[in-house]
C-alpha positions in Angstrom: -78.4 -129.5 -3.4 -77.7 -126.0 -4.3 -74.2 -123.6 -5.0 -74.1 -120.0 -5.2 -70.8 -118.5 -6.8 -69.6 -115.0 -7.2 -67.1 -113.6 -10.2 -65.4 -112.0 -7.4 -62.4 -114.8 -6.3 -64.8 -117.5 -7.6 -65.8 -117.6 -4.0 -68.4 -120.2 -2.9 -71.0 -118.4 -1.0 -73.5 -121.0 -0.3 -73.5 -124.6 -0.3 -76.5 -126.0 1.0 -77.0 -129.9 1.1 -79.5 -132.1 3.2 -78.9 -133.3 6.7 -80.4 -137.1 7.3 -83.7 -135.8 8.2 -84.3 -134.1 4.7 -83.0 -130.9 6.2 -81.6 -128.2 3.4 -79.0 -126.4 5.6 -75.8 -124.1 4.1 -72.9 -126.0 5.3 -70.0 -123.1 4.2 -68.7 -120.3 6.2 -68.9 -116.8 4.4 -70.6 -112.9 4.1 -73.8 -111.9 2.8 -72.5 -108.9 1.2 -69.7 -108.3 -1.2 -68.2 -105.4 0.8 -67.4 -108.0 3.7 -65.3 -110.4 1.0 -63.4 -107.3 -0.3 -62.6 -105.6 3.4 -62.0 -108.7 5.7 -61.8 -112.6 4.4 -59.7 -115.6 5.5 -60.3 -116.6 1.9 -63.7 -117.9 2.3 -65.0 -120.2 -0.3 -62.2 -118.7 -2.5 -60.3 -120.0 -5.8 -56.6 -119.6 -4.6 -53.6 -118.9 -7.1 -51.3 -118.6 -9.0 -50.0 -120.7 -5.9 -51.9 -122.0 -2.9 -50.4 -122.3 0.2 -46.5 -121.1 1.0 -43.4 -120.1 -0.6 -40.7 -119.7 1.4 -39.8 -115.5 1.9 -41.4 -115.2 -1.4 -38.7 -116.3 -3.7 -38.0 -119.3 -6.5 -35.8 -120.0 -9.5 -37.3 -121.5 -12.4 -34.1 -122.2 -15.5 -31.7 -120.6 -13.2 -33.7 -117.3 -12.9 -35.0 -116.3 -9.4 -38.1 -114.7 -9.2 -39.0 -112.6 -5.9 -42.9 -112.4 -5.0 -45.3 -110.4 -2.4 -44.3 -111.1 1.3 -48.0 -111.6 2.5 -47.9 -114.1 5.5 -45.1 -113.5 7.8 -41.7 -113.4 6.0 -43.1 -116.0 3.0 -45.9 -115.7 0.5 -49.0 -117.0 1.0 -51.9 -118.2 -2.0 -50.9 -116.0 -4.9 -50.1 -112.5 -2.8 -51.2 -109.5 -2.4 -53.8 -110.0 -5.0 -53.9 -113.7 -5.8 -57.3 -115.3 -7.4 -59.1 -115.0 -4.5 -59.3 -111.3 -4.9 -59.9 -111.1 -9.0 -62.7 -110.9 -11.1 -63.3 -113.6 -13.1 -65.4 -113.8 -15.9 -68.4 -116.5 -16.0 -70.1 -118.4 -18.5 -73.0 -120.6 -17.7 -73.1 -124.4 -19.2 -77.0 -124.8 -17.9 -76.8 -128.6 -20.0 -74.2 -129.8 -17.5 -75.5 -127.7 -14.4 -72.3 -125.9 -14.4 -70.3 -122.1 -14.2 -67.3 -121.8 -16.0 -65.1 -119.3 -15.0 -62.2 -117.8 -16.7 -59.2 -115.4 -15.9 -56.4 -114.3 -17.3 -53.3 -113.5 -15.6 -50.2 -111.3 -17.3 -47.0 -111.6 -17.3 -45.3 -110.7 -13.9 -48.2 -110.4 -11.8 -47.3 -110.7 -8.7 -44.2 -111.5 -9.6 -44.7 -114.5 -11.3 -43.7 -115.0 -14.7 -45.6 -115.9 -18.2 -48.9 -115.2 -19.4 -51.2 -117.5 -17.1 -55.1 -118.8 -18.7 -56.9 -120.4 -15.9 -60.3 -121.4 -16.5 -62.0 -123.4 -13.7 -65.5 -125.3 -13.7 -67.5 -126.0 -11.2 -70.1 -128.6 -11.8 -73.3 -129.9 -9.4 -74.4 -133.5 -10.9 -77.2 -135.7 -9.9 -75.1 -137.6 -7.3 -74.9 -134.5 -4.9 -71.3 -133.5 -6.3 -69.4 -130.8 -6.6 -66.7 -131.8 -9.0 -64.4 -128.6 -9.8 -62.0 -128.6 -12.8 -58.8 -126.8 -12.8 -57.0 -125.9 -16.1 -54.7 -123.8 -17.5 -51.8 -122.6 -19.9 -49.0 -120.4 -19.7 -47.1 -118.8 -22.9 -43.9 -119.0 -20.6 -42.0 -121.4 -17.7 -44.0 -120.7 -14.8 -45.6 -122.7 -11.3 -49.0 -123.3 -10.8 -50.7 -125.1 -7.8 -54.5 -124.2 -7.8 -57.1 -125.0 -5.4 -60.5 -124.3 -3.3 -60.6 -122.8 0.2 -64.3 -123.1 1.7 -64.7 -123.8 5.1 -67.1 -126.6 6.1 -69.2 -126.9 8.6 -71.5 -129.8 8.3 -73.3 -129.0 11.4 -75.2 -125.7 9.1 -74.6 -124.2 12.4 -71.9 -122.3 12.1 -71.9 -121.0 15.7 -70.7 -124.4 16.5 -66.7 -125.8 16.8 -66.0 -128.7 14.0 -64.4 -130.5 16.8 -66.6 -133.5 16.9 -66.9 -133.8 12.9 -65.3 -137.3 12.7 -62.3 -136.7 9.7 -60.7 -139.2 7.6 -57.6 -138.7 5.5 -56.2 -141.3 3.6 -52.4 -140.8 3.9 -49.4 -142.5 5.4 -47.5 -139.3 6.1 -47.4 -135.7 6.1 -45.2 -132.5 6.3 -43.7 -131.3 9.0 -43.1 -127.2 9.5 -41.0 -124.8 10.8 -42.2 -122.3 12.7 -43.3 -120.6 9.8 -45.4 -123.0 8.5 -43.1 -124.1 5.8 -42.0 -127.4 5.7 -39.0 -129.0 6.5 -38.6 -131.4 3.6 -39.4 -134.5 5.7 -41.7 -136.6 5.0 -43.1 -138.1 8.6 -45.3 -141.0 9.2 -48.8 -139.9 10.8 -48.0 -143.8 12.7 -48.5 -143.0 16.5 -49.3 -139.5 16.1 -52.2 -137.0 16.2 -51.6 -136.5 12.7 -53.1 -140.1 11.9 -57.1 -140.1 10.5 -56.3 -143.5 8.6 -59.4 -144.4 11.0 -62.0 -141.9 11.4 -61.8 -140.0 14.6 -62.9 -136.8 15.8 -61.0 -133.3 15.0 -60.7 -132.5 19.0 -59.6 -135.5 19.9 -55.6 -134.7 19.4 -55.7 -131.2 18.1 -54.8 -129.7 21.5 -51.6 -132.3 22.3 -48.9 -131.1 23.5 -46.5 -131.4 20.5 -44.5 -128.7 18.6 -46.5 -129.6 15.5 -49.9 -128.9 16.7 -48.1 -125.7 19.0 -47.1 -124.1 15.5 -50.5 -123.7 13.7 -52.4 -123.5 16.8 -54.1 -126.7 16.0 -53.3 -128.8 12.6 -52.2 -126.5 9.5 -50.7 -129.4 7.6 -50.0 -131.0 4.6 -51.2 -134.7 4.1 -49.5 -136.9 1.8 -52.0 -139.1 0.2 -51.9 -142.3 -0.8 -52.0 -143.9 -4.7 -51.1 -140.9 -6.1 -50.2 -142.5 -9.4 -53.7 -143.8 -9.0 -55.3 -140.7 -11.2 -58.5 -139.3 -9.3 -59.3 -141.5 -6.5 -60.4 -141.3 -2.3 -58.7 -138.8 -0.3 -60.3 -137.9 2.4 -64.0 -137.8 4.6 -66.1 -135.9 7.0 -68.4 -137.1 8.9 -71.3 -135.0 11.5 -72.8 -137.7 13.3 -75.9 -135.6 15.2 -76.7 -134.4 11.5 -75.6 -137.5 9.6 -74.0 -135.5 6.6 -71.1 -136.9 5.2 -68.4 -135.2 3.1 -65.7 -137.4 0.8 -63.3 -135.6 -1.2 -61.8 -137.3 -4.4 -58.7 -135.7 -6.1 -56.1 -136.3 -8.4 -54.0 -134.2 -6.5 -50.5 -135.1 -4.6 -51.4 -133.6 -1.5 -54.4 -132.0 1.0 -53.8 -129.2 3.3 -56.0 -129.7 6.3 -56.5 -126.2 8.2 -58.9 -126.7 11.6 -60.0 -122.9 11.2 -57.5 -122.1 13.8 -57.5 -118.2 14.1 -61.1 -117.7 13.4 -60.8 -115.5 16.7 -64.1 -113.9 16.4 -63.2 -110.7 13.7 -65.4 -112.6 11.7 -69.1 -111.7 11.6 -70.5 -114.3 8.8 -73.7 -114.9 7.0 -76.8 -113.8 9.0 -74.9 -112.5 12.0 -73.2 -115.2 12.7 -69.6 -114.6 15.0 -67.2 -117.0 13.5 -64.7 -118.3 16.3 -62.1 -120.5 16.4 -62.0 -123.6 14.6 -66.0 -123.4 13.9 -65.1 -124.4 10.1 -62.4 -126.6 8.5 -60.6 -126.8 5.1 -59.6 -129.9 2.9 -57.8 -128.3 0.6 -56.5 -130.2 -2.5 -52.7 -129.3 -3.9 -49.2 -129.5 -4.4 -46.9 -129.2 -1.6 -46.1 -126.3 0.1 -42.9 -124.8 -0.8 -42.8 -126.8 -4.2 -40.7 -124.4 -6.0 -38.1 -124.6 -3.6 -37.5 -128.5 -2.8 -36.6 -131.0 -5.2 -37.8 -134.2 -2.9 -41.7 -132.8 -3.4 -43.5 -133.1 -7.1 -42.7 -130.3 -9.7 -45.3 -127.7 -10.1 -43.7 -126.4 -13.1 -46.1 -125.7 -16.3 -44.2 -124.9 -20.0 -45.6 -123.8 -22.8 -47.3 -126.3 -24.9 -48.6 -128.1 -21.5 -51.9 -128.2 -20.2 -51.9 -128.1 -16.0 -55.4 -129.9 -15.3 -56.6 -131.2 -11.6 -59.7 -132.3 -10.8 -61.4 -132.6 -7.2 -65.0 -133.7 -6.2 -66.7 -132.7 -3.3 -69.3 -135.6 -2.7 -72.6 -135.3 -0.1 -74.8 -137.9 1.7 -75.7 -138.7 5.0 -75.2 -141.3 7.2 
């Protein structure tokens, strides 16, 4: 198993892994040059901050002060703004004892428009067991929010021409967020019982994605929030992948709250990706770990508030096999 990580966004831009045959294929969407990241990227393989996912029309209060940020997505803000992590250099430092890259960046004081001095260092390590753990940490020298995360888009195929509609997904969650039609969520917590929002039991991604409910209408397919299970549980099960024709499996382990599942909706072929590759729609998924959406602004979901003093710390492992 082999990563390939840039300074610029911490972006993951290769991941290769064996199929069940012995097969080495890259199983991430991405560029093969810089340029591409910099003019045209969906965030792929990306470290996203100071905030992943939405905040509704770009505004919070935090000790009755409100704090306005970029309107980047619509009328809301979307994964840090403008210029959230994913488009920063960070700095690197090799750890070559524990087969990991430790990468470190420092954002100031109002960037953005959030507030305090942010330190954000984030490791990603490859062990023996075919993992990808990757450790998120940071500090802050005033109130602020944080809610970091990775946004690579898997295909498990290594053929990246093809849709991700027959990878067989499992996530283990009772309920998830409804949205508006902005993709923010409506505060209600719905149970996936009885819906095509339920992957208690594996199934594949096409089977529901194209029923005829508002949900699925919104994002063009699902764009969701899970709320997974045992989350007093510290790191534990959260969700799996599963390609049957090339028996690679994907489970992802987290000690976060929550895991936005994106089916690569709007890859509407602007993409040209690694060796010439035309990314379409919904040929790559996302799992990724966070907070809610829309944290800041509703007191029902978990607090993504960091104070001095505090150390914000999440860990997620990407694990590969084959079945």
């Amino acid at each position: 198993m082999e990563v390939e990580v840039i300074t610029y966004g911490g972006i993951i831009t290769s991941l290769k892994v064996p199929d069940k045959v012995g097969q080495i294929e890259d199983v991430v969407l991405g560029y093969d040059t810089l340029q591409q990241y910099i003019q045209s990227n969906p965030f792929f393989g990306a470290l996203i901050g100071r905030y992943g996912n939405r905040i509704a029309k770009g505004k919070f209060s935090l000790n009755s002060t409100e704090y306005t940020l970029a309107i980047n997505n619509g009328n809301n803000h979307l994964h840090g703004g403008n210029k959230g992590f994913d488009k920063v250099l960070w700095s690197a430092q090799a750890l070559e004892a524990d087969n990991a890259l430790k990468l470190t960046y420092i954002s100031n004081d109002t960037e953005e428009g959030y507030p305090g001095t942010l330190s954000t260092t984030v490791t990603y390590t490859l062990t023996d067991n075919n993992e990808l753990k990757v450790l998120y940490e940071a500090t802050t020298d005033k109130p602020t929010i944080v809610n970091l995360t990775q946004h690579s888009y898997f295909n498990l195929s290594g053929d990246m021409s093809k849709p991700i509609t027959d990878h067989e997904l499992l996530i283990d969650a009772d309920s998830y967020l409804p949205v508006d039609k902005s993709l923010i969520p409506t505060g209600e917590f719905r149970s996936v019982e009885n819906t095509p929002f339920d992957f208690r039991i594996a199934k594949p991604i096409g089977q529901d994605i194209s029923a005829n409910i508002q949900q699925l209408k919104i994002g063009k397919g699902y764009d969701h929030n899970w709320v997974l299970n045992y989350q007093d549980k510290g790191i534990r099960f959260a969700a799996s992948a599963y390609h049957p024709s090339s028996g690679r499996l994907l489970e992802v382990f987290t000690t976060e709250p929550g895991m936005q599942f994106y089916s690569g909706n709007i890859l509407d072929a602007a993409y040209f990706g690694k060796n010439g590759v035309t990314y379409k729609d919904r040929t790559g998924f996302c799992l990724e770990t966070q907070h809610y959406p829309d944290s800041p602004n509703q007191e029902e979901f978990p607090s993504v508030v960091l104070n001095p003093g505090e150390q914000y710390r999440s860990n997620t492992v990407f694990k590969f096999s084959t079945m």
